[in-house]
Each structure stands twice: as structure tokens, then as C-alpha cells.
N, C-alpha and C positions, 0 to 999 in steps of 0.2 A: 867486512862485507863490501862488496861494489853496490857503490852511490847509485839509486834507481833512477836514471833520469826523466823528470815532467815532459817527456817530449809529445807530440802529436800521436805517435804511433803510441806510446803508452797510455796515454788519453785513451785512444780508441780501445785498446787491452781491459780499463779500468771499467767502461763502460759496458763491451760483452760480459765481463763476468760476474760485474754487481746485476746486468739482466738475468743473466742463467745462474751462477750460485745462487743458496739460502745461505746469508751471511748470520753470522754471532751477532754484531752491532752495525750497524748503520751511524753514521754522524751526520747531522745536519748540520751545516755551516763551518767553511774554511779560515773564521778567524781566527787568533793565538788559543784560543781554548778548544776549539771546536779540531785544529791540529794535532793539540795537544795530545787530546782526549783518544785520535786515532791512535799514534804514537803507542799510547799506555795500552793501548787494546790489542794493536796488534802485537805488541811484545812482551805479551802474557798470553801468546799461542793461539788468539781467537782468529777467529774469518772477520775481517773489516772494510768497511766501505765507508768513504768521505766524498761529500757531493759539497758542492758549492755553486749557490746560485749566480756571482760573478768571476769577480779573481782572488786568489787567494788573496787574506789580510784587506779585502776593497772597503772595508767600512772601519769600526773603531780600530781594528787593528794596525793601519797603516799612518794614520792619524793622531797620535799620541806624543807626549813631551818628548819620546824618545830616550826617556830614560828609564836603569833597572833598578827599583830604589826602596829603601826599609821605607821610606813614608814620613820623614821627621817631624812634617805638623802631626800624625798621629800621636806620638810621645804625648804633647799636648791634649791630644784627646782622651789621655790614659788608656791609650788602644795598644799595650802591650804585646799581647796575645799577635795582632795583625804584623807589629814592626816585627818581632821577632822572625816569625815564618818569612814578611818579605826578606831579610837581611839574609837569612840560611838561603832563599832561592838566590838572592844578589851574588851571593859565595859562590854555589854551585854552578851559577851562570856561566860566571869568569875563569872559573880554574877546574873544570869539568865537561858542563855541557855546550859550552859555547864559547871557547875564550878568542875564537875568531871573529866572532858578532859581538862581545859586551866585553867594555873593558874601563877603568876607573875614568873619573870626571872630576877634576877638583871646582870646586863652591867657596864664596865668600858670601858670608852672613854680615850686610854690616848693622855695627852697631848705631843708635843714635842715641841713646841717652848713658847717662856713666851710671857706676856702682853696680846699682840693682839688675839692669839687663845685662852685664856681662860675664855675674854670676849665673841668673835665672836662665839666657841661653847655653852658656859654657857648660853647665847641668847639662842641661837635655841635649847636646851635641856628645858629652864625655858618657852619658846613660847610651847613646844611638853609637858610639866605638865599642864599649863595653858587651853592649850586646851582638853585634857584629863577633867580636872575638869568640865571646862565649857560644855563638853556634857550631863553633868550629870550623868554620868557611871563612873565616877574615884578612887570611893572610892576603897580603897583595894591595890590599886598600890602608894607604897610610891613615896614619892617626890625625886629630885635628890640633890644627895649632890656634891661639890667639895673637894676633898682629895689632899694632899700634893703627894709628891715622897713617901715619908715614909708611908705614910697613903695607898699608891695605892698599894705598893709592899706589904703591911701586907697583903689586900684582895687578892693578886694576887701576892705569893712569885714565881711564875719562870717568871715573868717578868726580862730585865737586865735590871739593874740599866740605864745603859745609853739608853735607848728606850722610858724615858719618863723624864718630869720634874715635872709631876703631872699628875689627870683623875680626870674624871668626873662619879658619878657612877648615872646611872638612871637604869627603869625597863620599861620593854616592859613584854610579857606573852608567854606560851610555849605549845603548844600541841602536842598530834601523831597526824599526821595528818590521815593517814590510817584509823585509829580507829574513827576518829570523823567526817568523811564520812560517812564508816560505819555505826554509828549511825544516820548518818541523815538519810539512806535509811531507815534504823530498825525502825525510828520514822513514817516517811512515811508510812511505811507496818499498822505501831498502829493505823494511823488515815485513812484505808481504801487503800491507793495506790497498786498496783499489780506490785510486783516487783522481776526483774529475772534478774540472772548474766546471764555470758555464754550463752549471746541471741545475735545473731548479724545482723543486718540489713544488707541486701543484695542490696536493694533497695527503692528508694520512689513510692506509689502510686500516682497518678496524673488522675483527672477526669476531663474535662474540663480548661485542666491551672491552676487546684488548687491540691494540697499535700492535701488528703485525710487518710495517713494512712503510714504503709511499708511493706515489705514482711523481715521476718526477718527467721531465722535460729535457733535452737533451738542446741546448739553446742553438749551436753554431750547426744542425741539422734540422732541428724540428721536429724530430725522432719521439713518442713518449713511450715509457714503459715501466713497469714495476720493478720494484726493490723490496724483496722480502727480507727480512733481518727479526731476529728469535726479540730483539732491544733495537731500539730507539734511541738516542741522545740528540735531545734540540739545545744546541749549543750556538744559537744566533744572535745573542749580546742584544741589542737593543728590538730587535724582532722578535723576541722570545716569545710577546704577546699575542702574535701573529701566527706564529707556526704552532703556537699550544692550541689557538684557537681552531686550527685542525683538525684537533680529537674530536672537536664538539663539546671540551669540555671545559668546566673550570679551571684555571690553575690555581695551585696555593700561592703563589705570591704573583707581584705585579712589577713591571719595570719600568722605570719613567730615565727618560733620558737628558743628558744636561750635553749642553753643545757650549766646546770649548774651541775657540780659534789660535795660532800660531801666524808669529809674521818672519820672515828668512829676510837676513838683512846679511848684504858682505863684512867680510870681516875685518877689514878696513876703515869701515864707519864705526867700530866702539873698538878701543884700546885695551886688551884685556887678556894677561894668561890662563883667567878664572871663570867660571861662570860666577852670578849673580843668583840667589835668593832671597826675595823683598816681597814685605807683606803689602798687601792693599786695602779697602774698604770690605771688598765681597772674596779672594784670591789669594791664592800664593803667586808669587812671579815672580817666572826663570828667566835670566838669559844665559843659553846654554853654548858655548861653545862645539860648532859641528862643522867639521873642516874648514873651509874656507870660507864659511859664512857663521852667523848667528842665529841662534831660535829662541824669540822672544813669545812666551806665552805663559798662560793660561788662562780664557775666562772661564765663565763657572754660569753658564744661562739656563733654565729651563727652555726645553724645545719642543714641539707637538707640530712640528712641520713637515716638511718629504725626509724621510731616515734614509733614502738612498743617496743624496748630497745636500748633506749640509750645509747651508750658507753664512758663509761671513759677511756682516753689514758695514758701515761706513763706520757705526755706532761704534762698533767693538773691536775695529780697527783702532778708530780715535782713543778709545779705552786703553788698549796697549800702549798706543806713542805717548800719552797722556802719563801714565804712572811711570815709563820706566825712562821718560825724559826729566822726571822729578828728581833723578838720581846724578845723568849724565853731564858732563860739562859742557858737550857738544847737542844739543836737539837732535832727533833724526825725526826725518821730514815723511811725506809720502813718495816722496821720488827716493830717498834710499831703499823703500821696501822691495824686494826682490821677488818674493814669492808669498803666497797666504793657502795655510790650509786649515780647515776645521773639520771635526769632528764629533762624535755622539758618545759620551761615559754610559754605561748601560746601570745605572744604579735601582735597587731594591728600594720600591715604594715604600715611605714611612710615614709618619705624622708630620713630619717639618715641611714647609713650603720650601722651606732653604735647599735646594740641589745640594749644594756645599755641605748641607749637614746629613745629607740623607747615606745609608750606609757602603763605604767600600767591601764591607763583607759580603761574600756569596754563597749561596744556598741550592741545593740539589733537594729535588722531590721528586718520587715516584708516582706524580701525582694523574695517572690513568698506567693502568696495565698494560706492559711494554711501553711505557714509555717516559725516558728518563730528563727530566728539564733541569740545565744550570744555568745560572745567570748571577749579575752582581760583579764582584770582586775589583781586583786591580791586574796591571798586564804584567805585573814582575811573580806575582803568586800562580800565573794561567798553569803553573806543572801542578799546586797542588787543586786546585779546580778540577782539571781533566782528569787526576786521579780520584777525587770523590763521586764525579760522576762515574765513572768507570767502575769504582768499588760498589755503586748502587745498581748499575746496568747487571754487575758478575750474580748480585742476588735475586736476579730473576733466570740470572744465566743456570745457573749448575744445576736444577733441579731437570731443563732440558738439555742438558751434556750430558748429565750422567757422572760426573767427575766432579773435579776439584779444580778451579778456576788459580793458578798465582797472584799473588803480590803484586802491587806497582813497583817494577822495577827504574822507572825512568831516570830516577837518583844514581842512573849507574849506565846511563845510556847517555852517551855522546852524539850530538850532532851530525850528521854527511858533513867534514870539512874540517871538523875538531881534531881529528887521531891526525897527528903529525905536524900540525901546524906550527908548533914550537921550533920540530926541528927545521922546519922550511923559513920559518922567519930568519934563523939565524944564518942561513943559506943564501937568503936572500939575490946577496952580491953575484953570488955564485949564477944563479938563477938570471941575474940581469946580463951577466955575460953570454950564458946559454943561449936565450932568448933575443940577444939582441935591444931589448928594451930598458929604458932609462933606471936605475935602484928604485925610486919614487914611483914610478910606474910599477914597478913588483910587488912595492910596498901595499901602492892603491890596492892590487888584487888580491893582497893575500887579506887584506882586512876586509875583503868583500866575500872572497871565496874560500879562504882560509887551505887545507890541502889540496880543495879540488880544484885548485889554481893551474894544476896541472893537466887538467882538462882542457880550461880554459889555452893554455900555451900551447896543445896539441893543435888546437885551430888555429892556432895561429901560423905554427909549422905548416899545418897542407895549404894553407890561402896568409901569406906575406903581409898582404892590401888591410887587414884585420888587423893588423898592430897600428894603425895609423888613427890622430885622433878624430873624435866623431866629430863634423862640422857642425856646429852651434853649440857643442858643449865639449869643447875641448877635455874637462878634465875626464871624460870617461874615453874609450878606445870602443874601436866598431864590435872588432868581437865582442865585448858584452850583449850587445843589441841581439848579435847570434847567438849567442849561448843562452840568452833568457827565454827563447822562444825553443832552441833546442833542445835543453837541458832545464829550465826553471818554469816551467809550466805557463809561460806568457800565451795569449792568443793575442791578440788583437796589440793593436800602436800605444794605447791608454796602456796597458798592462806594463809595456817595458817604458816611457817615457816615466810614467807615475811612481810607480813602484819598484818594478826591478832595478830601474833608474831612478835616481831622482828629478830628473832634469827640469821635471814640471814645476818644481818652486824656487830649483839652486837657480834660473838663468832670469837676467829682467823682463827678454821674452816668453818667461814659461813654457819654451821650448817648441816654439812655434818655427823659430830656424832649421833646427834639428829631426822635424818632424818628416819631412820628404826624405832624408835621408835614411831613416830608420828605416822607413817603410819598405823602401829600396832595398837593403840588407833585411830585411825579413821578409818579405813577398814570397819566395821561392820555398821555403821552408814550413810555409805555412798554407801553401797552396792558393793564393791569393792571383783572380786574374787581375787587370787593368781595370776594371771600374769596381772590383773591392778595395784593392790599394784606395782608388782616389777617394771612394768612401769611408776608409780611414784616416786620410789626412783631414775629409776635411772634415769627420765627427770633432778632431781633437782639435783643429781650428775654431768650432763653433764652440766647444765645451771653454778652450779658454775665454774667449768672447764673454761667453754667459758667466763664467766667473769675473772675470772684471768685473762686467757690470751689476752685479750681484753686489758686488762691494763697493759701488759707487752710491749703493743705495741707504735712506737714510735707518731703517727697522728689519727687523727678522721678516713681514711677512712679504714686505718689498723685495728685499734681495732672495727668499725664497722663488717669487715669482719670474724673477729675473734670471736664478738658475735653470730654472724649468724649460730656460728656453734653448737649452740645448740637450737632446733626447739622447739616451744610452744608442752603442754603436748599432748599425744593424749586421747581425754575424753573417757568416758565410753561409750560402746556399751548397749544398751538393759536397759540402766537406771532405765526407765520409766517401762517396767514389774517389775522391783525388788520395785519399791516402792509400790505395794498394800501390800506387805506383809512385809511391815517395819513398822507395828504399836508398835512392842515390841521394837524395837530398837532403835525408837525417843524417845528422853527426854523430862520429862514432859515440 
């Protein structure tokens, strides 16, 4: 099938016909499950519509370790049942649905005491290979080895000598997470779904006691209107409470959210061909290897603050340089930190005060008439989530089809990007000659864009000036900047800086260099006059701003207040005229 592109003009497509169709499902919310969930809906024959109230993946989605992973502290938790399934989706990921987006990550486990922990871990790392194989998806992720002190420091010279007495090195897998939402929505859009950012539900309709549809808002016009859909799925991760509270009614379960932060450090500053897994007081802590930088994270906070940005404090900043300087021979200071982002784990209310203890499983409830609520889980299982809620959505579906609803097939649905990608890596050379651009440069796109690389190289053919790289972030090329707004559903400067890009955490300026420029290269495509552009620059000026000082701050309700100070963008006026006569300016 040809890759449906997010462009503007499809936007506005997605928008008329979720007004005028009566769709099968309706999705509420463009995070990895809330994608997902289109995904399995649409390609089981249904009418589908995904609305999102910002950009895709703009909340826990984009914000995550970035890795796809069985769970290894589960082991320990006797959460069999959960490792399992993550490891089968880990498989599928890699050598199926995405092996352009997710691909292995070797881990050192070090050890620090003898005898007893290098049985007690080597178990449960040789239990977490075992099961990997046994789902049938394993191939491709080596097996774990045990390494001496000698052997642990070769792979990981800024470890100090006395922080361990030996490791363990296994692999788990890595992906952007942003990007590979993204793509689920983009996959969605190829197999018919109607799909719009910057849509936001106001409300649920309700006829009779039954969720009939919503009235949503159409943000980058001002537009509102109904969406009628036979089902429901509120699939908004840590909003769940919010958007149930719509029906007017109770939900069966409750979501409390725990806010974990991430610090991006060069790669330069810790020595290492490995990532790191090191336990703490309250956390697990990663330092993951992620191209030319590092991501050192996770905490583990209770949060009851603004769920639209989360804030990092000075506290839990300290908290990260603190534990995983206890390892390092070298300190890292607050001037190596490069970038900071945090985010919201959407967990399932329980008894424990502990976030940390409260459950990564998630839960589907039909709990009002039409209308289907998931929440919970982790971001490596989001395929088999959107297919439970989807198989609870089809039992209210078929009695008004008339028919027989499919199976989830998505175990067998590829990615926009995945079909060829193999053969185009190997090509690659080929491909840098073609193009004219560096092998490392082809290499960057095909691990960004995987087949649809060739899309990308087509712009670059009719406009030359697009191979060159972007000023203030070298390691990306302008084209990207165009193609995430004409092809990857970006609106707005935040969309492609943040997420289509990374640039907002890879650069020490957080991409404040780089920010005139982009705009520059998207203005035209996006129909942007001269005082939108500059209200784009200088939202994301001020949003960096308010992050820093957010993290200058010494508690969560400080630096909450301190993000606040810089207000989500203001959209374009009058949109929707400017697109009839943007036929020249969309890309093929």
C-alpha cells in the first residue's frame, strides 16, 4: 500500500469526514496506544477516526526510557505472565513490525557482591533469554554473557574499579519512541483511519445512557463539531480520569500518575560500548546509549500536578547525577547535562502508596454504554492493549453491523517504512552515491525513516538546498524539518523540534539556535504569515526558558509553577482558507 501522508491537506480530509461519516470507533487520544488501537481497528474493515488533542505521542508517549523491553525487574516481581508477552512484542517489534524504529541495546548488570548475586542475577537474566527464545521472536538479540571486573571495565571504561566485582551483559532493544507512535498513526491513515492532531474533545455525546460520539474542537481553526461513532475508545494514559469523567459517569478503575525524568548527556562524557542497569533506593537506573549522547534515567515520583508538562526539579535532577556518579570514575557535573525531559507513567490505582509498586498491567472496561476506557500498561505491550480494547469496542460493535467483526491482525501488519528496509540498508552505498550525500547520512535516514527514505531523497532531488545540514543541529539535514510537516503530521515549530526531532534535548542550547531556521523551512507549507512564524519562535523560546527554570527549582510544586510560565502555542487563525490554495506547496 502507498504510505498515507500526515500532511495539511490530509489533516483537513481527516477532519470533513470524521464531521460527515458515522464512523465504527472513534479514538480518543494520539498516544502509542491510542495509535495503536486505530491501527487494529482500521485493519479489521472498520470506519475509524483518531483525534488528538495536541501532537501525536505529546505526553507519556514521547517521554519514555526509550526502550522496548520484557521488564527484567518484573522477573523479580514473579510477573511472568507480563515479561513474557513484553519479550514476544520485543521479537515482533524488531524483526516484523518495526525493525526500522527498534533494534537491540546491549546492558551491563554490574555486579557488587560475589558468589550469591552472580548466581541470583545470572538466573534471572538466563530465565529473561529463555523466555525471549521460547516465544518465538528471539532471534536477533544475542544471549547474555558474564564478564570478569576486567572484562566489565574493557566494555564500560568509566566505570570505577571498586563499584563492581564483575557484570552481566544482556540486550534488551531501543527505540524513539515519538517516532514510532508517529508511525503507528501514519500506518493507520494507509489503511483508511481518519486522523487529526490538534483536535480536542470538549465533550462526550450520550443518547439514552449510551456515549454515541463527541463534540470536539478543531484547535488550529476554532471550528467545533460532532463526531458520531457506533464506540468509543478513551485511550489518554494519564487523562483517562478526565475524559471518563465526560460520560458523567463512574469509571471502574482510577489512574494515578508517577512522573519520571531523563537527563541527555554527550557521549563523550562517560566511556562506554554498553549501557548500564543499577539499582537505587526508590528506581531502576539506566544509562542508555542513544547515538551520540547518553540517557540517564528513571525516577519513580508521585505527581498530582499540570499532566500537560511535567516538570523536572533541581531535586531530581540532583537525584540522577547523585546515583549514577556513585558508579562513574569521572562525576558529571550540571554543565555536562545537555538536555532534561520528564514525563507521566499512567499506572492503575492500588493499595501501595509506592508508584513503583503500583501495577504495570492494564485494564479495558466497558464501563458506560459505548464507551470503551484502557489504561495502565507499559509502552513495549501498547499492540497488545489497543488490541483488548479494540476486541471490547467489536462487542458492542456486531450486533449494529450486522456481521462478524475480524481478529486483530496487527501481528502481521508492518509499519509505513518496514517492507524493504533490509533491502535498502544493504544498499545503502548505493544509495549515498545516488543522492549524493555522505553513507552515514543515509545510514541516519534509513534508521529514521526506514523504506520511506525514498521519499524523503525525492525532496531532496526537486530542492538540492535540503541536503545541507540544519544550522544549530548539525546532525539532522533540513529536509527532515520538511518532510515532518509534509509528510509526518507536525504543525506547529514544538512538533518538529521536540519530537519529529529531537533537537530540543540532543543540543546544550535546546535548540534555540536551530529554531528560526526551521521555521523558515516550514512557514510555506504550513501556511504561516510573518507574525505566525514569529509566534512560533518565540513560543519555543519561552517554553525553553520555562524549562530551565523549572529545573532550577528546588520541589515539584516550584518548578511546576515555573513551567507554567510559558503557555502552549497559539494556532493559526484562518487555517482552513489558506489550504485550498496550497496545491503547489504540498509535497508530492
Amino acid at each position: 500500500m502507498n504510505p498515507a501522508p500526515l500532511s495539511p491537506r490530509g489533516r483537513s480530509a481527516a477532519l470533513k469526514r470524521m464531521a460527515n461519516q458515522h464512523l465504527d470507533v472513534l479514538v480518543i487520544g494520539g498516544g502509542v496506544v491510542g495509535s495503536g488501537a486505530a491501527l487494529d481497528a482500521a485493519t479489521r474493515g472498520l470506519a475509524v477516526g483518531l483525534v488528538e488533542a495536541r501532537d501525536f505521542a505529546s505526553g507519556t508517549s514521547s517521554r519514555s526510557s526509550k526502550l522496548i523491553h520484557g521488564g527484567l525487574r518484573y522477573l523479580e516481581m514473579m510477573d511472568f505472565r507480563l515479561v513474557a508477552e513484553a519479550l514476544k512484542e520485543r521479537g515482533l517489534l524488531m524483526q516484523r513490525l518495526a525493525p526500522h524504529l527498534v533494534r537491540p541495546v546491549p546492558f551491563l548488570y554490574p555486579l557488587t557482591g560475589r558468589g550469591w548475586e552472580r548466581w541470583y542475577a545470572g538466573s534471572g537474566v538466563a530465565l529473561y533469554d529463555a523466555m525471549s527464545k521460547a516465544s518465538g521472536y528471539g532471534d536477533g538479540v544475542p544471549l547474555h554473557k558474564h564478564l570478569t571486573r576486567r572484562g566489565a571495565r574493557k566494555a564500560f571504561p568509566s566505570l570505577r574499579k571498586d563499584a563492581l566485582v564483575g557484570a552481566i551483559r544482556y540486550y534488551d532493544a531501543q527505540v524513539d519512541d515519538a517516532r514510532h507512535t508517529m508511525f503507528l498513526a501514519r500506518t493507520a491513515a494507509t489503511y483508511g483511519a481518519a486522523v487529526a492532531s490538534r483536535t480536542r474533545v470538549l465533550g462526550l455525546i450520550k443518547e439514552s445512557e449510551r456515549v454515541v460520539g463527541a463534540e470536539v474542537i478543531d484547535l488550529e481553526t476554532g471550528n467545533r463539531f460532532e463526531i458520531r461513532a457506533s464506540q468509543v475508545i478513551n485511550a489518554t494514559g494519564v487523562w483517562t480520569d478526565e475524559t471518563q469523567g465526560m460520560a458523567r459517569e463512574r469509571g471502574q478503575f482510577k489512574v494515578r500518575a508517577s512522573k519520571g525524568i531523563h537527563l541527555v548527556v554527550p557521549r563523550d562524557r562517560i566511556r562506554g560500548e554498553a549501557g548500564l542497569i543499577l539499582r537505587t533506593e526508590t528506581s531502576v537506573l539506566f544509562v542508555i546509549p542513544w547515538k551520540r549522547h547518553w540517557i540517564i534515567g528513571t525516577t519513580d515520583t508521585e505527581w498530582e500536578l499540570s499532566k500537560d508538562h511535567p516538570a523536572a526539579s533541581s531535586s531530581d535532577i540532583d537525584y540522577l547525577l547523585d546515583n549514577v556518579n556513585k558508579v562513574l570514575e569521572v562525576p558529571l557535573t550540571r554543565d555536562d547535562v545537555e538536555g532534561v525531559f520528564a514525563g507521566l507513567r499512567p499506572l492503575l490505582a492500588g493499595e501501595s502508596a509506592a508508584t513503583s509498586k503500583l501495577s504495570r498491567e492494564h485494564a479495558v472496561a466497558h464501563s458506560v454504554p459505548g464507551l470503551v476506557v484502557v489504561a495502565g500498561g507499559k509502552y513495549t505491550t501498547y499492540r497488545v492493549m489497543a488490541a483488548d480494547a479494540v476486541d471490547e469496542a467489536v462487542h458492542g460493535l456486531e450486533s449494529v453491523l450486522g456481521r462478524k467483526v475480524g481478529e486483530c491482525v496487527t501481528e502481521r501488519i508492518p509499519l509505513v517504512g518496514a517492507d524493504g528496509y533490509q533491502a535498502l540498508w544493504n544498499q545503502r552505498r548505493t544509495l549515498a552515491t545516488q543522492s549524493g550525500l555522505a553513507v552515514n547520512r543515509i545510514e541516519h535516514l534509513l534508521e529514521r525513516y526506514g523504506s520511506l527514505v525514498l521519499e524523503v531523497l525525492d525532496l531532496i532531488a526537486a530542492e538540492p538546498d535540503l541536503a545541507e545540514p540544519l544550522p544549530g543541529a548539525e546532525d539532522y539535514l533540513q529536509v527532515e524539518a520538511v518532510y515532518a510537516v509534509t509528510h509526518e503530521g507536525a504543525r506547529h515549530l514544538d512538533d518538529v523540534l521536540t519530537r519529529r526531532m529531537r533537537i530540543s534535548f540532543e543540543t546544550f542550547d535546546r535548540g534555540v539556535a536551530a529554531a528560526p531556521h526551521v521555521a523558515d523551512l516550514v512557514r510555506g507549507y504550513l501556511g504561516w504569515d510573518a507574525d505566525q512564524r514569529e509566534r512560533e519562535v518565540q513560543h519555543y523560546l519561552k517554553r525553553v526558558e520555562a524549562e530551565r527554570e523549572s529545573q532550577r527549582q528546588p520541589d515539584d510544586h516550584t518548578a511546576d509553577a515555573a513551567r507554567k510560565g510559558a503557555p502552549d502555542v497559539v494556532p493559526v487563525s484562518r487555517i482552513a482558507e489558506s489550504l485550498e490554495s496550497m496545491e503547489v506547496l504540498e509535497a508530492p
